[in-house]
C-alpha positions in Angstrom: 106.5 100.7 88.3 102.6 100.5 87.9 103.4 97.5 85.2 105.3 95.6 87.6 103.1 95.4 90.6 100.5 94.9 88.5 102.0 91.6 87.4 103.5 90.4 90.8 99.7 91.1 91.9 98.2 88.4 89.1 101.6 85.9 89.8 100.8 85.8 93.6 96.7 85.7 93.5 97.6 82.9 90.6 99.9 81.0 93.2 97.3 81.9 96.3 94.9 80.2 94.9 96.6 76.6 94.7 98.0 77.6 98.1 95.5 77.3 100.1 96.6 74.8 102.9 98.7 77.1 105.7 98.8 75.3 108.5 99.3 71.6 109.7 97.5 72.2 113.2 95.2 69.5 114.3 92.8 71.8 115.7 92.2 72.5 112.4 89.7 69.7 112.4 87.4 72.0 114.2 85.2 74.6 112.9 85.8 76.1 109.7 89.6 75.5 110.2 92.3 77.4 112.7 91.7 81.5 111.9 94.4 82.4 110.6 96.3 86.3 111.7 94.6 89.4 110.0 97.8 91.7 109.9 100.8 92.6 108.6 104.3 90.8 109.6 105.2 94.4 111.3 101.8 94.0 113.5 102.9 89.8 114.7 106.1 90.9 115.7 104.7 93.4 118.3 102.5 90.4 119.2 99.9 91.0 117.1 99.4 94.8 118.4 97.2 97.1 115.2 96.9 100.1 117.3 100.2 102.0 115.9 98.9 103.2 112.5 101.4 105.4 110.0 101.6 106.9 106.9 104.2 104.3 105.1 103.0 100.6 106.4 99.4 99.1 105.7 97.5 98.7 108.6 95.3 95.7 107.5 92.9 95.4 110.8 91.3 99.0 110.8 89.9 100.3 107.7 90.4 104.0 109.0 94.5 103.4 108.6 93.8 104.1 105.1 93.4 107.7 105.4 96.0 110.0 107.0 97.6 113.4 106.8 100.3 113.7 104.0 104.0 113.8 103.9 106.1 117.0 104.7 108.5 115.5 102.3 106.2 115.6 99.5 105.1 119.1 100.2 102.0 118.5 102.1 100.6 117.3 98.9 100.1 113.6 99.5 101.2 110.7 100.5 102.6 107.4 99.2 101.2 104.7 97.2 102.0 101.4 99.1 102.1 97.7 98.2 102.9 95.0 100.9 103.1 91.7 100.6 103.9 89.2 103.2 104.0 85.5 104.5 104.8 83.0 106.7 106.6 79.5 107.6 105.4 77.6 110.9 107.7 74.5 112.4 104.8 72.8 115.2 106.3 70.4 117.4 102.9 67.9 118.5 103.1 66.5 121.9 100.1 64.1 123.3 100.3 61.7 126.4 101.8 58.9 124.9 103.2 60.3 121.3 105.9 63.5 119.2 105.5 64.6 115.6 106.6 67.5 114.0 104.7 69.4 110.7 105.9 72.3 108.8 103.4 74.5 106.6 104.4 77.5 104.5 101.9 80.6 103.4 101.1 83.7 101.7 99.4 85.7 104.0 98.6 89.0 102.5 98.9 90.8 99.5 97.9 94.6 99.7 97.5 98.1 98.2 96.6 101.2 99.2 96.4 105.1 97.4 96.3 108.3 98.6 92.7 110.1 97.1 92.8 113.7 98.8 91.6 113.3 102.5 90.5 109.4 101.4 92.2 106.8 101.2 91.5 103.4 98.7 92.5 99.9 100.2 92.6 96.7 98.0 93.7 93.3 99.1 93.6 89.8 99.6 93.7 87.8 102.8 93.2 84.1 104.3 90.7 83.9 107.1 90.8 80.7 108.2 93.4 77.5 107.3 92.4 73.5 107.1 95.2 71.0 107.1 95.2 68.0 109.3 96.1 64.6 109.3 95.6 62.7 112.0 94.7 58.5 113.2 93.8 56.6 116.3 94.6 53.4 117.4 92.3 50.3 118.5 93.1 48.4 121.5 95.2 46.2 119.4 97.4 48.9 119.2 96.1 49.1 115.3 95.0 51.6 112.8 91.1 52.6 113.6 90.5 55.7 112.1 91.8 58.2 109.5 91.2 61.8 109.3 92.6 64.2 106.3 91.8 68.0 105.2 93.0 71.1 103.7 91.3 73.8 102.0 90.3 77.0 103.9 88.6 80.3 103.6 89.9 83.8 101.4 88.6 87.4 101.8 89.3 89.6 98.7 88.6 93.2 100.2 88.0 96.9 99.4 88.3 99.5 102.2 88.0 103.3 102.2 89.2 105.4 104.9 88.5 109.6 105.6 90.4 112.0 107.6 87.4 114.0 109.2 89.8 116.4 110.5 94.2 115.7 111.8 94.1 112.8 114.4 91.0 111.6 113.8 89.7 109.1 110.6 86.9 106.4 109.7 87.2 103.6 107.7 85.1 101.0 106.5 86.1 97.7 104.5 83.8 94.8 102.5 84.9 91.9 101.6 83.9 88.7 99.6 85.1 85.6 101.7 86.0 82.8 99.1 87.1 78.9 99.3 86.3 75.7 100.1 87.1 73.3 102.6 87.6 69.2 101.8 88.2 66.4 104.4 87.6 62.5 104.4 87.5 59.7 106.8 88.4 56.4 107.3 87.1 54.0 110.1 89.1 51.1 109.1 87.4 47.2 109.2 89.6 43.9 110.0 89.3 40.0 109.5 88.4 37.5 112.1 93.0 36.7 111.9 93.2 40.7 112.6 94.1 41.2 108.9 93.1 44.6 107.2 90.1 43.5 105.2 90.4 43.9 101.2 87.7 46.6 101.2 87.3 49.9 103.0 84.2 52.8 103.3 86.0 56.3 102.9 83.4 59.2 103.7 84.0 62.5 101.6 83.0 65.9 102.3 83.2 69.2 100.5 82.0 72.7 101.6 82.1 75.6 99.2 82.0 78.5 100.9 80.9 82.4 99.7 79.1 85.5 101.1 80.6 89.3 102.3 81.5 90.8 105.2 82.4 93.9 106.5 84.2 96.0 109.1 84.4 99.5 110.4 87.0 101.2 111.9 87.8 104.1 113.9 91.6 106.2 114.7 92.0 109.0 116.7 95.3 110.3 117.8 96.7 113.8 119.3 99.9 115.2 121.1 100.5 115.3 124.7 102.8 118.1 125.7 103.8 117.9 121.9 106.4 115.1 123.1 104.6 112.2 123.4 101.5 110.9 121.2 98.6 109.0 122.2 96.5 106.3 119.7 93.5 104.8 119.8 91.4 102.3 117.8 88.2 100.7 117.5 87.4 98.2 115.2 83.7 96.4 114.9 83.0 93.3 112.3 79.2 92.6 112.6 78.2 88.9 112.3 78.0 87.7 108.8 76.3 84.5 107.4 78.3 82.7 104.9 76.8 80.1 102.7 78.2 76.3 102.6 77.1 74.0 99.5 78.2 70.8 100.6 78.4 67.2 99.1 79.0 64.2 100.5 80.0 61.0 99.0 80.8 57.4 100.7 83.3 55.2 99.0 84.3 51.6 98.8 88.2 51.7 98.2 91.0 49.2 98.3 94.2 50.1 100.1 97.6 49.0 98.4 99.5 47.7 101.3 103.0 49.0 100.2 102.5 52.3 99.4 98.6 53.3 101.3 97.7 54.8 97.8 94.0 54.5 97.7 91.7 53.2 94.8 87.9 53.4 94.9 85.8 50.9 93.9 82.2 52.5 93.5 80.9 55.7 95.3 77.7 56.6 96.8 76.4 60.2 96.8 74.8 61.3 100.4 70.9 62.9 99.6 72.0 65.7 102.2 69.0 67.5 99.9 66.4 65.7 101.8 68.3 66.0 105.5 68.7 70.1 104.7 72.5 70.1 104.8 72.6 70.7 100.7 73.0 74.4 102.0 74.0 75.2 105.3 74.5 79.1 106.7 78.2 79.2 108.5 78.3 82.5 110.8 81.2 84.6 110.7 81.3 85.5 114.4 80.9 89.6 115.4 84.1 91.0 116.5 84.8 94.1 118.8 88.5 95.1 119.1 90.1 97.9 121.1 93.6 99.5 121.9 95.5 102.7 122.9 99.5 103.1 123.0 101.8 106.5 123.8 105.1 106.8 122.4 107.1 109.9 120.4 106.5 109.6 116.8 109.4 108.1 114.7 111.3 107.2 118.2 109.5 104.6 120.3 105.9 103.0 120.8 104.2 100.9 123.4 100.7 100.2 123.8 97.9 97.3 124.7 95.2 95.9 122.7 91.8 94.2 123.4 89.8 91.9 121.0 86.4 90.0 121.6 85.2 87.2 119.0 81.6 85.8 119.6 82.3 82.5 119.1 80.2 81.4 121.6 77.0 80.7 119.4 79.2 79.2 116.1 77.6 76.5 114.7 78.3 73.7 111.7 75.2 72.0 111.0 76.8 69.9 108.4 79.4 68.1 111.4 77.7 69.1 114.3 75.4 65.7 114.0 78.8 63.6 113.3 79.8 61.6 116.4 83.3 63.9 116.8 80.9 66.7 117.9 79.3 65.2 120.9 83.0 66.6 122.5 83.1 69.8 121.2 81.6 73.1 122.4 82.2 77.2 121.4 82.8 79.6 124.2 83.6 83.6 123.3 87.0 83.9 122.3 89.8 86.5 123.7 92.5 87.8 123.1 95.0 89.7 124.6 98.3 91.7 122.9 100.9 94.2 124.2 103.8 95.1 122.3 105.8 98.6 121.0 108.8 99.5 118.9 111.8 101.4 119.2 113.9 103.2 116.6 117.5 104.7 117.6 117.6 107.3 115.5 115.5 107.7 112.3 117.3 110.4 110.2 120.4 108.6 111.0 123.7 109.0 108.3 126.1 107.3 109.9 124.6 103.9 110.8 122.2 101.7 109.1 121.1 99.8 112.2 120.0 103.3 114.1 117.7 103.4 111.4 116.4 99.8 112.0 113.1 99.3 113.5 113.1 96.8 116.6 109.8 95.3 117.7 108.5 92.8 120.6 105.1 92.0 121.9 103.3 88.7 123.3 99.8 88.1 123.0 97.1 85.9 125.5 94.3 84.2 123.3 91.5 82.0 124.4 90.4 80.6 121.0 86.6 79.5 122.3 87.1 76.1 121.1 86.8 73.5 124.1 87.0 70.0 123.4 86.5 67.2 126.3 85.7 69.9 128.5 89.2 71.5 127.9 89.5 74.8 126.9 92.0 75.2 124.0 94.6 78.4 124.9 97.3 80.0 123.0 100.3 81.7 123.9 103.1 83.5 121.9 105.9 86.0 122.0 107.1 87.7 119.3 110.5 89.8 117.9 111.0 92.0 114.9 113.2 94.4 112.8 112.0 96.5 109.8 115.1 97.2 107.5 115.0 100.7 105.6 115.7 99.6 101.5 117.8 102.5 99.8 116.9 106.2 100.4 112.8 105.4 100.0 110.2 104.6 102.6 109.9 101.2 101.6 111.5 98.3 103.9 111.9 94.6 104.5 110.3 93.1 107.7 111.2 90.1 109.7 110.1 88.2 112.5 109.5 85.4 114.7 107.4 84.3 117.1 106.9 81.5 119.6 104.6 79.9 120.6 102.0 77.3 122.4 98.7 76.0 121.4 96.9 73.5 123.4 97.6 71.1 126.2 98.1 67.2 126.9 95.3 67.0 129.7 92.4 65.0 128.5 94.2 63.2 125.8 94.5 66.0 123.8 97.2 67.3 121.7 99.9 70.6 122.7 101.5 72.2 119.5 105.4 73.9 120.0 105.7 76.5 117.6 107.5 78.8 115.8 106.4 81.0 113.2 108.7 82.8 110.7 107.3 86.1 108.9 108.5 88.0 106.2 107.1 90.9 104.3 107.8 93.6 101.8 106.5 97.0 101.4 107.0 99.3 99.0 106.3 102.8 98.9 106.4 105.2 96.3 104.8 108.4 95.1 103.3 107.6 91.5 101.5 111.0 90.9 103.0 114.5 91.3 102.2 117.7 90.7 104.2 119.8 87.9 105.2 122.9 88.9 106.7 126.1 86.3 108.4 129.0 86.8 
């Protein structure tokens, strides 16, 4: 067993790491790219809720998650080893003033582990952070091709986390993580005759940010009985602000442009001196975070609860773009966001029917994403459904969901994304260690 998830781990980081382009969002452009979902398929479909922590599913957004009581079923002894792994397909429909696309993008969101150490508990993974993939153009008054914008890349976090049960219903966690990737995007003002023909040669600007630095994030849990019917949870989780560092390069091209296919050939290439402007290295902050929640519900029956999440986005800053004439229309205000969702099982322990056993989840979520452009504050909405379905007699289960979802608006020629996000995840529980007992 050990063998196997050892191997899927080294497929999947293998195929994560030429995978890096998960969304095809035009807001994308902004920033270090659209931030992409820290949680587990199981926490979207209750519309993005993290408060519900248990001993079988990986809570990926507080570190504390990792460190629980253990399982009647094993004796009191311990509790499982899990493995999750999960991702995602997004169909955006892009509506502006006067134009309709639509763009697909398909990702790995998380890959996950976690093991049972006594009253710790050990958490290793790998998430995205943020997403770039764009491609976008704008017209001239000739009602021809001015400008071209491309970009993909994003930002990783490889992670450790710990987590301690200080005494039943109450646990801390911390996790650090080294945030990884690199983020690529070009740009094309295009240049015409005198007779309105596309002129033979073309300046294509380049730019390339590697990114690398740690983080970290704490984490808190506390949970008891009321009237030992119901249960009440809490959380708290804090991310301080980080600096990440950028090496960037920039390079200006002359290219041709075959006009049957757009393929594009350079012709000689210029390499910026960002040395001598100070953009060679550039500090990118990861903003501080402060999120909050508390639910009630009976355990293994039902759950419903509200969550809080603050992002200091207000002071986020790019100095490599942030001269570029696109800036002059772009500002950071704290971001927001808003979830409330729950679950209900019909009977857990059920014989007789599989689909009592189900899990069935809904949430939405509110989110003001701090990005304004043309004055315009960029919004999101979404609304989410879910089922967890039990695999054979283990804890382990298959989760699905699906959300949908808006992003944006058409007001001040800007563009409104349609979406609808597909999740699926895996996790797999099993108890690798046990203690021998003789008669």
């Amino acid at each position: 067993m050990i063998k196997k998830l050892v191997l899927v781990f080294i497929a999947l980081f293998a195929i994560q790491s030429y995978a890096q382009e998960g969304t095809a969002s035009p807001y994308s452009f902004y920033g270090m790219g659209s931030l992409k979902f820290k949680g587990t398929a199981e926490n979207r479909s209750m519309g993005g809720l993290s408060v519900y922590s248990d001993s079988i599913h990986i809570n990926l957004r507080n570190p504390a998650s990792y460190a629980s009581k253990n399982l009647e079923i094993y004796k009191n002894e311990s509790r499982p080893v899990k493995f999750a792994i999960g991702g995602n397909h997004t169909n955006a429909k892009l509506k502006s003033d006067s134009a309709t696309d639509e763009v697909n993008s398909s990702t790995l969101d998380y890959l996950a582990m976690s093991f049972p150490i006594g009253k710790f508990g050990l958490g290793l993974g790998l998430i995205p952070y943020t997403s770039v993939g764009y491609k976008l153009e704008t017209l001239n008054e000739n009602n021809e091709l001015s400008s071209k914008f491309r970009g993909e890349g994003g930002i990783n976090k490889v992670y450790t986390s710990l987590g301690y049960l200080i005494k039943d219903g109450l646990s801390i966690g911390v996790d650090l993580g080294y945030n990884f990737g690199n983020i690529r995007n070009n740009t094309i003002e295009y240049v015409y005759t005198n007779e309105d023909d596309l002129a033979q040669y073309q300046t294509r600007e380049d730019n390339r940010s590697d990114i690398g630095g740690l983080s970290a994030n704490f984490g808190l849990i506390y949970t008891r009985m009321i009237k030992d019917e119901f249960e009440l949870s809490t959380s708290l989780t804090y991310r301080p602000k980080t600096n990440l560092t950028s090496r960037n390069s920039r390079t200006f091209n002359t290219i041709t442009i075959n006009a049957f296919n757009q393929q594009e050939y350079v012709v000689n290439s210029i390499e910026a001196d960002l040395e001598s402007q100070g953009l060679k290295e550039t500090d990118l902050v990861l903003p501080a975070k402060l999120s909050f929640g508390a639910g009630i519900g009976q355990p293994r029956i039902w759950f419903v609860g509200a969550e809080y999440s603050y992002l200091n986005t207000k002071k986020f800053k790019n100095e490599l773009y942030d001269k570029s004439d696109s800036a002059g229309n772009v500002t950071y205000s704290n971001a927001s966001t808003v979830s409330v969702g729950g679950f209900f099982i019909p009977d857990y322990n059920s014989f007789s029917s599989y689909l009592e056993r189900v899990v069935y989840r809904a949430g939405v979520r509110f989110e003001g994403t701090g990005l304004n452009i043309n004055n315009q504050a960029i919004n999101e909405f979404g609304i989410s459904f879910g089922v967890g379905l039990p695999m054979g007699s283990t804890f382990s289960n298959t989760n699905i969901g699906v959300e949908f979802g808006k992003r944006g608006t058409t007001s001040n020629n800007l563009i409104q994304e349609n979406f609808i996000n597909f999740q699926l995840s895996f996790s797999f529980n099993a108890r690798w260690f046990e203690r021998q007992r003789f008669n």
